[in-house]
MITI-141992 format. One line per 5 residues: their letters; for each residue x, y, z of C-alpha. Coordinates in steps of 0.02 Angstrom, whole numbers, plus 50000, padded with zeros to 5 digits. Layout:
<rs>
A = X Y Z ~ ... .
</rs>
This chain:
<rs>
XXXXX = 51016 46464 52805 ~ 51052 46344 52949 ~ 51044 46446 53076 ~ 50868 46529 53031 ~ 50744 46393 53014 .
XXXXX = 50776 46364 52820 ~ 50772 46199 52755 ~ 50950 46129 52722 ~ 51001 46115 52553 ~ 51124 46001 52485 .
XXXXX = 51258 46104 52367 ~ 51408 46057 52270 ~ 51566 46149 52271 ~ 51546 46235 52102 ~ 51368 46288 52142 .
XXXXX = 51419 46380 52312 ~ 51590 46449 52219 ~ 51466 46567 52117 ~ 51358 46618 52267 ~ 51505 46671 52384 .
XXXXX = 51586 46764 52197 ~ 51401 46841 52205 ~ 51437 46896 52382 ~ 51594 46955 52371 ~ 51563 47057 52231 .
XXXXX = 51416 47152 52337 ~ 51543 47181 52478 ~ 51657 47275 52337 ~ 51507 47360 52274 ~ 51516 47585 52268 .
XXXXX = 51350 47613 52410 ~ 51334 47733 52544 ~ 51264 47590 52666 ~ 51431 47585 52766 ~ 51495 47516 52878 .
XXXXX = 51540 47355 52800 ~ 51605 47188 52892 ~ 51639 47039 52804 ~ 51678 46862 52893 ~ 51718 46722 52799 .
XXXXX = 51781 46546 52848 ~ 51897 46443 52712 ~ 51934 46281 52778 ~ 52085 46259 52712 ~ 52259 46392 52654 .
XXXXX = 52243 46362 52462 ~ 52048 46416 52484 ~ 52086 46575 52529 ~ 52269 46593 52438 ~ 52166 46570 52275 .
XXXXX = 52046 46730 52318 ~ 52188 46836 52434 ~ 52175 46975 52305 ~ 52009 46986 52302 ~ 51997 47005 52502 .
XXXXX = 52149 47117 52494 ~ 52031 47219 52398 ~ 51879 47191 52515 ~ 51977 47239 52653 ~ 52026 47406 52584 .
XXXXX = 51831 47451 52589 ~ 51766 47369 52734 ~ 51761 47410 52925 ~ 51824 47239 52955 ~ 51857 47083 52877 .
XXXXX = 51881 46939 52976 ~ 51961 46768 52879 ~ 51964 46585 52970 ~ 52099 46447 52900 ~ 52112 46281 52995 .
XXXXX = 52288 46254 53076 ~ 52369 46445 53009 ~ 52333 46619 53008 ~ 52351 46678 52792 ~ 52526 46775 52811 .
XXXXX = 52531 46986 52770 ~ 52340 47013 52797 ~ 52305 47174 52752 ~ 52271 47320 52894 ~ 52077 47294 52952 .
XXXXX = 52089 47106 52927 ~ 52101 46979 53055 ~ 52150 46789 53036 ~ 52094 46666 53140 ~ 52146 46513 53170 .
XXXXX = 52010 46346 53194 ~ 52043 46189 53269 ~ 52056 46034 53166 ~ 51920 45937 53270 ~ 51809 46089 53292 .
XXXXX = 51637 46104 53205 ~ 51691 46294 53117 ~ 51831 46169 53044 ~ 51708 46107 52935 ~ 51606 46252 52891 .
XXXXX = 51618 46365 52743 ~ 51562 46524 52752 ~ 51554 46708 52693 ~ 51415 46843 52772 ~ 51423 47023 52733 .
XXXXX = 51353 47150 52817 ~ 51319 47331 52841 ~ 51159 47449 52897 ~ 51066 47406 52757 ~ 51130 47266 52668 .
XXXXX = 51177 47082 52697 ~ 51219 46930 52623 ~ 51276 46752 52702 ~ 51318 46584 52637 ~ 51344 46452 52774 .
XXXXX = 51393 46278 52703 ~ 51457 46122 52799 ~ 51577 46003 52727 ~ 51479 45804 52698 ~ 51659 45749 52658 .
XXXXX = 51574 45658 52520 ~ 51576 45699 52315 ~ 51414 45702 52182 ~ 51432 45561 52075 ~ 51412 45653 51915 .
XXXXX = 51555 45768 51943 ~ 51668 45839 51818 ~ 51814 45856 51965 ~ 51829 45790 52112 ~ 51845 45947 52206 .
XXXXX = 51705 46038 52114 ~ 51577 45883 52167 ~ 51606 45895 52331 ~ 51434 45911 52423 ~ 51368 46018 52585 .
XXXXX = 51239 46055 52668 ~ 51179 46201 52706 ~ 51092 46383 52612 ~ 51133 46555 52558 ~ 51022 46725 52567 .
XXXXX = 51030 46901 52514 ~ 50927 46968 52656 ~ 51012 47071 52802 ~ 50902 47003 52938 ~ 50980 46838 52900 .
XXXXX = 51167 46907 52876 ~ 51144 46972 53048 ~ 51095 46810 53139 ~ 51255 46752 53050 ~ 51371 46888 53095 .
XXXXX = 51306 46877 53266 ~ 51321 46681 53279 ~ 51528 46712 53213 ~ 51569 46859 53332 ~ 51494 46748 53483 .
XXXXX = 51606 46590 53400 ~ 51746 46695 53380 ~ 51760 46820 53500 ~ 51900 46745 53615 ~ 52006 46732 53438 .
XXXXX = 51996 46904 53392 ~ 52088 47073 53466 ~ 52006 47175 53548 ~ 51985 47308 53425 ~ 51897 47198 53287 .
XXXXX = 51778 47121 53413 ~ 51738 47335 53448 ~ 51716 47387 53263 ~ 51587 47210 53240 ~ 51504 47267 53383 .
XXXXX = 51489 47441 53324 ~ 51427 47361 53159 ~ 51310 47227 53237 ~ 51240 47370 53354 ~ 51184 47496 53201 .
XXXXX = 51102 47350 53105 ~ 51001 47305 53242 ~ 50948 47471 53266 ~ 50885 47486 53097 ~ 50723 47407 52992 .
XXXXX = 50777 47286 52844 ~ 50757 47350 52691 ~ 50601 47321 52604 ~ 50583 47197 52450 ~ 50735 47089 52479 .
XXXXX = 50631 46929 52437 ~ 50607 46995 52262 ~ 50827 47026 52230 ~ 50861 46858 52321 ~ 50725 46782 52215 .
XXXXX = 50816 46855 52066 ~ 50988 46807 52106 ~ 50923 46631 52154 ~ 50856 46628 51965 ~ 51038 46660 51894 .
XXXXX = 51129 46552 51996 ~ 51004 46418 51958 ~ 51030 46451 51774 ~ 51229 46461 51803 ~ 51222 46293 51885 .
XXXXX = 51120 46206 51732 ~ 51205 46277 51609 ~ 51379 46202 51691 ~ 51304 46055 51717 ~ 51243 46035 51534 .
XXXXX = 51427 46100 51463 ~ 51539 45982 51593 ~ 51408 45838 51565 ~ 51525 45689 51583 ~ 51550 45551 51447 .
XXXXX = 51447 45367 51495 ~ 51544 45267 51632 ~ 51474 45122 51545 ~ 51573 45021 51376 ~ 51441 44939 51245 .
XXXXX = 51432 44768 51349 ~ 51371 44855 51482 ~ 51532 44869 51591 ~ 51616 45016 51683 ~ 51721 45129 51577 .
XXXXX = 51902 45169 51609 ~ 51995 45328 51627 ~ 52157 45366 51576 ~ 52303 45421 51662 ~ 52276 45620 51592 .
XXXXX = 52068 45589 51608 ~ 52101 45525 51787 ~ 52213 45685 51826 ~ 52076 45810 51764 ~ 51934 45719 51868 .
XXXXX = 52044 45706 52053 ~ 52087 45902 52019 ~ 52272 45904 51982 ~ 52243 46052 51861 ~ 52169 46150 51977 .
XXXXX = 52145 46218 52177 ~ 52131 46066 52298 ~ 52170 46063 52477 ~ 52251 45938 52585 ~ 52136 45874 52738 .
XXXXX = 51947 45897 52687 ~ 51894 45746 52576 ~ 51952 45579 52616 ~ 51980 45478 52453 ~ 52027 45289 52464 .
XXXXX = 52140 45234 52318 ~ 52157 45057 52273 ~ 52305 45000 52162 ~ 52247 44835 52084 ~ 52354 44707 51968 .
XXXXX = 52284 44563 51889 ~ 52414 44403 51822 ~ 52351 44265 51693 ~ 52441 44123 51665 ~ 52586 44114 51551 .
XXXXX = 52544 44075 51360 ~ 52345 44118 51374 ~ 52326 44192 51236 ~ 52422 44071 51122 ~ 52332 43913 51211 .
XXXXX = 52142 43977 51196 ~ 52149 44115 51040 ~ 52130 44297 51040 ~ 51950 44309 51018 ~ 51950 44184 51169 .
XXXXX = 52080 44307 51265 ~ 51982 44477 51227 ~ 51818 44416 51298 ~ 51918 44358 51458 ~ 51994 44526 51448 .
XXXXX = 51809 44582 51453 ~ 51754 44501 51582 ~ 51903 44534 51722 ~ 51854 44732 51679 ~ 51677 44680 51734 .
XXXXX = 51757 44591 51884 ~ 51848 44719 51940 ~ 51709 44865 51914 ~ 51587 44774 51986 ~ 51605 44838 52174 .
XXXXX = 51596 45023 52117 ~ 51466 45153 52154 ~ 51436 45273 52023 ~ 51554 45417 52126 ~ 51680 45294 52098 .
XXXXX = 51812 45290 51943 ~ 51902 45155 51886 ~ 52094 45184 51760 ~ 52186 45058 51664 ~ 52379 45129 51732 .
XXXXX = 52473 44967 51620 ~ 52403 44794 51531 ~ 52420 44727 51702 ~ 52377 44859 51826 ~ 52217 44959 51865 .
XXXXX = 52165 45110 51998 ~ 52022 45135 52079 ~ 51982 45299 52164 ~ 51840 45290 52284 ~ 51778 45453 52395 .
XXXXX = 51728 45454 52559 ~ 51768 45287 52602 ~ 51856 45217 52770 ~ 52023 45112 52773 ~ 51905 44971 52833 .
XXXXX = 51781 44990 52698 ~ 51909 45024 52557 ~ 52005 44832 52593 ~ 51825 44760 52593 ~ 51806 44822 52414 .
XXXXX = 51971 44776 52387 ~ 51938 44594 52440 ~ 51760 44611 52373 ~ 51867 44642 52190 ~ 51977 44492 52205 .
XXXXX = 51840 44385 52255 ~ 51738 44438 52103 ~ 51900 44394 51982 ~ 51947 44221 52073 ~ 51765 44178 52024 .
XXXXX = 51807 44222 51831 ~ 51889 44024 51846 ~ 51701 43952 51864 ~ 51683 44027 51678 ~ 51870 43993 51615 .
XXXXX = 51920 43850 51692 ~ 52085 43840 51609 ~ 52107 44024 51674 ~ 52158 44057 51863 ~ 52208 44231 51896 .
XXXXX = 52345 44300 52007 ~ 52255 44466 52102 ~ 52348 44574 52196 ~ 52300 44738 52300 ~ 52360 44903 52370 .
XXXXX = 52256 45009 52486 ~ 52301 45202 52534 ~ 52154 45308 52623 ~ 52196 45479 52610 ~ 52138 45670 52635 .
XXXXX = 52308 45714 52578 ~ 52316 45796 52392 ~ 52391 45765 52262 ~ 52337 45567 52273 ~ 52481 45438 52325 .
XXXXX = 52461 45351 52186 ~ 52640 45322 52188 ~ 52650 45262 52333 ~ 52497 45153 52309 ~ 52595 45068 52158 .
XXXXX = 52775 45055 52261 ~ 52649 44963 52355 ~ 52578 44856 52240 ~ 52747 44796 52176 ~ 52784 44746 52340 .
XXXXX = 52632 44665 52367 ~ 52648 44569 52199 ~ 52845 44522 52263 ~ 52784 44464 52418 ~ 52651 44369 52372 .
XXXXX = 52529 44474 52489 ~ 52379 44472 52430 ~ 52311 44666 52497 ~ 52442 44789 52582 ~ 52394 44962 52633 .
XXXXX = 52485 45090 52650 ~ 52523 45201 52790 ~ 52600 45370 52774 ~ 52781 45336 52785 ~ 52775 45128 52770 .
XXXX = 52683 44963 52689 ~ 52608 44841 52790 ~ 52500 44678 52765 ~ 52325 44732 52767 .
</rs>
């Protein structure tokens, strides 16, 4: 755990979704260890939308359950649960966390948000990395539970801060229970297991074509990997999308031949992958028009790559003379979700109309970049 003296470990979405299932599943567990508290920090509403049933039903067991959302308390909690609301600038904003405790039994997961995504991803939102641990031993639970209360306290009634207190006060009073090391070493075996097995079965295809260059997504593939089929959240990951389109001259490939015209073709895809990390994805949107999607990037960093891609196409003409390309560029930076890759592409037309070589786009305008 962080807060323990463990080594910090660095943990992709889908890895800590089945540890805090794991933990939540205790929590609903039949045992005559009561009283229960659970806390549990989501980030974000849809986080804890997507399990609200499950701590409706942890709430109806435990002494307390306490939930944290950034910017909103979850509407019709349950009696015996408390929402709290965290600041968008402060450090619990960024943490994700579930600990469960009673007399003689605890559990904690403590994760903090890199804001940055595992390059061999099968989502975007399942790749997204932390740092931080997980344990199934109550003497580490407690140090957790104590660590929230104290973070907490001025955020919560009265009456929850008593029954934690109540809870916190019995634990301490009490030895931990011997052989944990051998059940966390256990679980850790599963969810190691879990993890390699999903990495095996989501195992992306190659980003890389036969002549070596980067591979592009379709419109659907592109969907699936930035999460549109499934739970994302507005304000955690920031995501810079770049809307390029590339012009040849009129009549190219009558004037030089199609073979000549597919191994230009070739080598603009080259061009304009060539900036990428592996994170990165490139998609082929028209004949003309490309996206890039690039995590964790700033606005500053996302028009050098921008320029960095036009650069690297303008100096296609040193190996086809005869061929000058047009490049245009629109830049968006955005923890927003769904992507505004609409907007990035309003953009681009304008850009293209202009004659504006990279715009970027704010929220509610386009201006020259």
């Amino acid at each position: 755990m962080l807060h323990t003296g463990r080594v910090r470990e660095r943990l992709t979405k889908r890895g800590l979704v089945t540890v805090s299932h794991a933990i939540e599943q205790a929590a609903l567990a039949t045992a005559e260890d009561g009283p229960l508290i659970v806390l549990a920090l989501f980030q974000r509403m849809p986080y804890f939308e997507r399990e609200r049933a499950l701590y409706e039903r942890i709430a109806g067991v435990a002494a307390a359950t306490v939930v944290g959302v950034v910017d909103a308390v979850p509407e019709a909690l349950p009696a015996g649960t408390y929402g709290v609301v965290l600041a968008e600038d402060e450090e619990l904003a960024r943490e994700w966390s579930v600990v469960v405790l009673t007399p003689r039994f605890g559990a904690a997961l403590v994760a903090y948000d890199r804001a940055e995504v595992a390059p061999d991803a099968p989502t975007l939102e399942a790749g997204r990395l932390f740092d931080g641990g997980w344990s199934f031993r109550r003497d580490a639970a407690l140090h957790e539970a104590l660590r929230l209360r104290e973070r907490l306290a001025t955020r919560l009634p009265e009456q929850a801060r008593a029954v934690l207190d109540d809870v916190l006060g019995r634990v301490r009073e009490l030895p931990a229970t011997p052989g944990e090391a051998r059940g966390e070493a256990a679980v850790r075996l599963l969810a190691g297991q879990i993890e390699r097995a999903r990495r095996r079965a989501d195992a992306p295809p190659s980003r890389t074509t036969t002549d070596g260059t980067t591979a592009l997504l379709d419109e659907p593939a592109l969907k699936r990997w930035t999460g549109l089929d499934g739970v994302t959240a507005s304000g955690t990951l920031p995501v810079a999308v770049i809307g390029v389109r590339v012009d040849e001259p009129p009549g190219t490939p009558e004037r030089f031949g199609r073979r000549s015209h597919a191994r230009e073709g070739q080598a603009v895809l080259a061009a304009l992958t060539a900036p990428l990390r592996p994170v990165d994805r490139a998609a082929r949107l028209t004949d003309r028009e490309y996206l890039l999607v690039l995590p964790s990037l700033t606005e500053e960093q996302a028009v050098a790559v921008a320029d960095r891609v036009r650069e690297s196409i303008a100096g296609l003409a040193r190996s086809y003379p005869f061929v000058t390309y047009a490049v245009y560029a629109a830049v968006c930076v955005t923890t927003g979700r769904p992507l505004p890759v609409p907007a990035v592409r309003h953009a681009l037309e304008w850009a293209v109309g202009e004659g504006v070589p990279v715009a970027t786009v704010a929220p509610e305008s386009v201006f020259v970049g």
